[in-house]
C-alpha positions in Angstrom: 12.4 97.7 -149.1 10.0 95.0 -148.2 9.5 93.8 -152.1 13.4 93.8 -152.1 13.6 91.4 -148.9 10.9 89.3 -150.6 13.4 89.1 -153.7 16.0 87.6 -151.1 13.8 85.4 -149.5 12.7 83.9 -152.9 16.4 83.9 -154.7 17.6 82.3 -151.3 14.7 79.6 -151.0 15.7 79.1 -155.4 19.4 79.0 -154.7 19.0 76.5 -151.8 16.6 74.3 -154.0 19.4 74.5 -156.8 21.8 73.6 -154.2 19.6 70.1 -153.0 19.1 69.1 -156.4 22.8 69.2 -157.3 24.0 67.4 -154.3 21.1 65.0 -154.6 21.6 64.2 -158.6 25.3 64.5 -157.6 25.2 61.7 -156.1 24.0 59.1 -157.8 26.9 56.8 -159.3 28.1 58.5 -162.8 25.9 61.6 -162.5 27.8 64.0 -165.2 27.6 66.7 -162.2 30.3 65.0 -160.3 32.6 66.6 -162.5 31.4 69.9 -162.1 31.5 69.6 -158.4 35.0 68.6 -158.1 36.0 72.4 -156.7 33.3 72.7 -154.4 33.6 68.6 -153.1 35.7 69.8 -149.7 32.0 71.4 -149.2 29.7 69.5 -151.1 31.0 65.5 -149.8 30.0 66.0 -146.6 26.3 67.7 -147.3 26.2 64.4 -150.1 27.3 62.2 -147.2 24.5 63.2 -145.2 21.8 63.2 -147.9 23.0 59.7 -148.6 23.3 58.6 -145.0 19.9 59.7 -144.2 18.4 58.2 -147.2 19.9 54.7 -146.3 18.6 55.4 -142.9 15.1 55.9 -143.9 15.6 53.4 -146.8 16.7 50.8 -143.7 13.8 51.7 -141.6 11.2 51.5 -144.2 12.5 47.9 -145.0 12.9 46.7 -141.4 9.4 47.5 -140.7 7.9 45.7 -143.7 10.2 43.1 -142.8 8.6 43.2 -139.2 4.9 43.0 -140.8 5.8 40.6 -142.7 7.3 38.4 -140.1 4.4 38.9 -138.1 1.7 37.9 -141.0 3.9 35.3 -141.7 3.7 33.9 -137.7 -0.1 34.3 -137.4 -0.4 32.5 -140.9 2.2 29.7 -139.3 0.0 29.4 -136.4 -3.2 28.7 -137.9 -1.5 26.0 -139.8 -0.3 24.3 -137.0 -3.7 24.7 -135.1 -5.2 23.1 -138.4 -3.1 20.1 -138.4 -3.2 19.8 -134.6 -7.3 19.4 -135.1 -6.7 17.2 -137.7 -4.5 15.0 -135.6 -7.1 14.9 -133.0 -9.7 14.0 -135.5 -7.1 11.3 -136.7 -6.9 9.9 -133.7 -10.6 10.5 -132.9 -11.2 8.1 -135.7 -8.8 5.8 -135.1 -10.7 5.1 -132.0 -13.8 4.8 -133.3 -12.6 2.5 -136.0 -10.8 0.4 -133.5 -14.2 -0.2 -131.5 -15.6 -0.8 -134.8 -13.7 -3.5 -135.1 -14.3 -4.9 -131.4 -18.0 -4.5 -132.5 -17.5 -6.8 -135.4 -15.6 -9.2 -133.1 -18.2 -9.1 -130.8 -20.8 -10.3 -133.7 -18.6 -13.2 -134.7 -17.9 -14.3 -131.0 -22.2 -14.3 -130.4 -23.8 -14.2 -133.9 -27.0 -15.3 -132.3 -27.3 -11.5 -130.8 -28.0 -8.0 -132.5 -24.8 -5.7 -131.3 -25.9 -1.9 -130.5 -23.5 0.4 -129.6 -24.0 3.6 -127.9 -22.6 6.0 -125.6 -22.6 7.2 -121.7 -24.8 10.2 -121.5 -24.8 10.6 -117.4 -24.0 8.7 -114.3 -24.9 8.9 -110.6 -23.3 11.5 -108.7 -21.7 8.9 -106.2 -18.0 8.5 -106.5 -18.3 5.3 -107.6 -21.8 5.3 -110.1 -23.9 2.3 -110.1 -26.5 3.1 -113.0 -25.3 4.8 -115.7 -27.5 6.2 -119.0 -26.6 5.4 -122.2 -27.6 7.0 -125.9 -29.8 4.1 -127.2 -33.3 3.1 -127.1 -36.5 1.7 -128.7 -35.9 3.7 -131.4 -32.7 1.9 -132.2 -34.7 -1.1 -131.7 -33.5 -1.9 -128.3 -37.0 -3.3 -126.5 -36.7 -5.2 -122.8 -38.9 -8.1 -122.0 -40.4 -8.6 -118.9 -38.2 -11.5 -117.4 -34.6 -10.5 -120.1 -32.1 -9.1 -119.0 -29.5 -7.9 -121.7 -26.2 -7.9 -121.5 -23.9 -5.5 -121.6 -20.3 -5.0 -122.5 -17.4 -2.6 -123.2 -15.5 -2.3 -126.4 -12.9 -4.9 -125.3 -16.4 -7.5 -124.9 -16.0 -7.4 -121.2 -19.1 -7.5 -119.2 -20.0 -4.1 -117.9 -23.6 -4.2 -116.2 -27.8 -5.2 -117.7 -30.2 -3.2 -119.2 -32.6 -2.8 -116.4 -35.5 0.2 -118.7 -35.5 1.2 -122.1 -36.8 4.6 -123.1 -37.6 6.0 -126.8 -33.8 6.8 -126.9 -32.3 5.9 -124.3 -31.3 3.1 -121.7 -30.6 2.3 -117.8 -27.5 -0.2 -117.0 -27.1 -1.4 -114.0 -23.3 -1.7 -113.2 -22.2 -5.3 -111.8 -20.8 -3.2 -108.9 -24.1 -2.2 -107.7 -25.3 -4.4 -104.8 -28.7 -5.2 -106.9 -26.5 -7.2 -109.5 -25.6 -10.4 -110.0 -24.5 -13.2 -112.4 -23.5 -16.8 -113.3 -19.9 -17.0 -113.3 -17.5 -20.0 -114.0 -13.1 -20.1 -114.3 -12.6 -19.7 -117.6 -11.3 -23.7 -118.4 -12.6 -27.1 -119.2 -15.3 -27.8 -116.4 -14.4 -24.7 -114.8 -15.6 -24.4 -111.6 -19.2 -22.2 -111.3 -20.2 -20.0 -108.7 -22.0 -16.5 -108.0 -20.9 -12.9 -109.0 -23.0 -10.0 -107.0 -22.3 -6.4 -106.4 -21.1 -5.5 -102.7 -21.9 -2.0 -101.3 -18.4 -2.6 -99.1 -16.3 -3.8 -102.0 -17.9 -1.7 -104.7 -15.7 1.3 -102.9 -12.9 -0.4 -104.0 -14.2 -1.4 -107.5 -14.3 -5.3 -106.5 -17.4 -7.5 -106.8 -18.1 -10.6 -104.1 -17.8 -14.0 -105.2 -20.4 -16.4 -103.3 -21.5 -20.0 -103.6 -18.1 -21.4 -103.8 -17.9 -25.3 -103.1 -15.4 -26.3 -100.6 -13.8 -28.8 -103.7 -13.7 -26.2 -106.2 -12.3 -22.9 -104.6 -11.1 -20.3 -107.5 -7.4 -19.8 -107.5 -6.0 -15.8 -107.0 -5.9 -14.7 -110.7 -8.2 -16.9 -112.3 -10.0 -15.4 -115.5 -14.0 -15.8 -114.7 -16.3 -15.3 -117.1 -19.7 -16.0 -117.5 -21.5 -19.7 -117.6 -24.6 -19.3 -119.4 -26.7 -20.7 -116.7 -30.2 -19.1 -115.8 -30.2 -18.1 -119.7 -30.3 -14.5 -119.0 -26.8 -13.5 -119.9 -24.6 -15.5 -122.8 -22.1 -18.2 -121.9 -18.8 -17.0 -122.4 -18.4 -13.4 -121.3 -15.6 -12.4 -119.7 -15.8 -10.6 -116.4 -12.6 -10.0 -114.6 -9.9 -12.1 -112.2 -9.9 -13.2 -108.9 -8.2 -10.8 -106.3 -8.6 -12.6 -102.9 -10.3 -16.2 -101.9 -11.4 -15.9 -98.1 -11.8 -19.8 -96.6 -11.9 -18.6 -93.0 -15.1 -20.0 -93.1 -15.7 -23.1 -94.7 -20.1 -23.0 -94.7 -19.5 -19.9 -96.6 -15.7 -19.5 -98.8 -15.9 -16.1 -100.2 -14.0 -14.6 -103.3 -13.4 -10.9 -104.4 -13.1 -10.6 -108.0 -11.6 -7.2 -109.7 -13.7 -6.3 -113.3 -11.6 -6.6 -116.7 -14.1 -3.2 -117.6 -12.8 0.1 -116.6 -15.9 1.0 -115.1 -14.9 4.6 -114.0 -13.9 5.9 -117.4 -16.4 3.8 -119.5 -17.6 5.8 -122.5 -19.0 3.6 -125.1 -20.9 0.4 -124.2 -22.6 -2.5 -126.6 -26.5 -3.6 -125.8 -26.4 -7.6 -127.0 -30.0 -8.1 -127.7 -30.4 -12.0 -128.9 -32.6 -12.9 -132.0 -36.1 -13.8 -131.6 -35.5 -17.3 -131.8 -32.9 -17.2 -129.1 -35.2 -15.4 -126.7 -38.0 -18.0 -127.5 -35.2 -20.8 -127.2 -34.4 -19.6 -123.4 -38.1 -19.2 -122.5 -38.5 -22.6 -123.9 -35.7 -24.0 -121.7 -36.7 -21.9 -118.6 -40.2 -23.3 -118.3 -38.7 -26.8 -118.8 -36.5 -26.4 -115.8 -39.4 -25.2 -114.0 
């Protein structure tokens, strides 16, 4: 009995193998079968139907998740691209920056080609909200060196004046700001004969990013938006720099007319700055004229 139910069980698990095969070959377009299953199609369509149907299914699924990986692959792969050019952009216009204060340095070297131009960065500032000394990437190793009695200019990009060089280290270097009290500087309105008078730091106005303008004659007072720039007088800073506009003339008292003058150099976001170290025959020159004076 039991070796005749496994006979069942196997001719049943052959007949329904049988049975898949011909509905599967049967329905692929122009199988032969078809024919032979034209009898039998009331009950062998819909068992083909569903074979199909779950075929496509799978068939869909399978594709729609590639589809879906490779979508995502393909999105990932997009991004880094666009981070790439987006870095190169930056660098683009990194460079464009540099080059363009490249060019300001050249200009600065035709404008005073008695002076060596070095250019260098801000590495710190003074924790006060409005920094007086700041310390910049350039030394004696650049071949910056101060002499007791120079003071060297310095400038921004644009060739506006920005502070002095007050110690140089190995590689780097002190500026004093013009808006610290402790600075001052020969200034004159930027025309024929222009009119000279004093430019010092203020601890008052230096709040609001102004420097004070002293020694004004009574004949010659500065007009509200006149360029200054500086006069060359003294010999420690070149003639010709220029150093901002007038804001305010105070004549309320005439012993002592007082100006405030706003800087052309951004001194809050200052980045880059140029030493202007003269040529040793133009430092001689000066200590020649000096002692003259004297």
């Amino acid at each position: 009995m039991r070796r005749l139910l496994l006979n069942k069980r196997f001719l049943t698990a052959v007949t329904l193998l049988i049975l898949l095969a011909v509905i599967v070959l049967g329905s692929l377009p122009g199988s032969p079968i078809n024919s032979l299953l034209k009898p039998v199609g009331a009950v062998v369509n819909p068992v083909q139907k569903a074979v199909k149907y779950s075929g496509n299914s799978i068939s869909a699924f399978w594709a729609a998740l590639t589809d879906g990986i490779a979508i995502r692959n393909e999105n990932e792969q997009l991004r880094a691209e666009i981070a790439e050019l987006q870095y190169q952009l930056n660098q683009n216009e990194e460079a464009s920056i540099r080059y363009e204060e490249l060019q300001e340095a050249f200009h600065i070297r035709e404008v005073f080609s008695n002076y060596d131009i070095f250019g260098a960065s801000v590495l710190s500032r003074e924790s006060d909200e409005w920094f007086s000394v700041i310390r910049v990437g350039a030394g004696n190793s650049d071949g910056i060196y101060l002499e007791q009695g120079q003071s060297l200019a310095v400038v921004d990009v644009r060739m506006n004046l920005v502070g002095r060089v007050i110690e140089v280290n190995e590689d780097d270097s002190d500026i004093l700001l013009l808006l610290h009290e402790g600075f001052q500087v020969s200034g004159k309105v930027n025309a024929v004969n222009g009119a000279t008078f004093l430019i010092v730091g203020d601890a008052s106005l230096k709040q609001q990013g102004l420097c004070l303008v002293t020694g004004i004659d009574p004949d010659t007072i500065p007009n509200v938006g006149d360029e200054i720039v500086t006069s060359g007088d003294g010999g420690l800073f070149p003639q010709g720099i220029p150093i901002g506009v007038i804001e305010s003339v105070d004549t309320s008292n005439e012993l002592n007319i007082t100006a405030t003058l706003r800087p052309y150099s951004d001194i809050e976001d200052l980045n880059d700055i140029f030493i202007m170290v003269p040529f040793e025959e133009e430092v001689q020159e000066t200590n020649e004229t000096a002692a003259a004076d004297s």
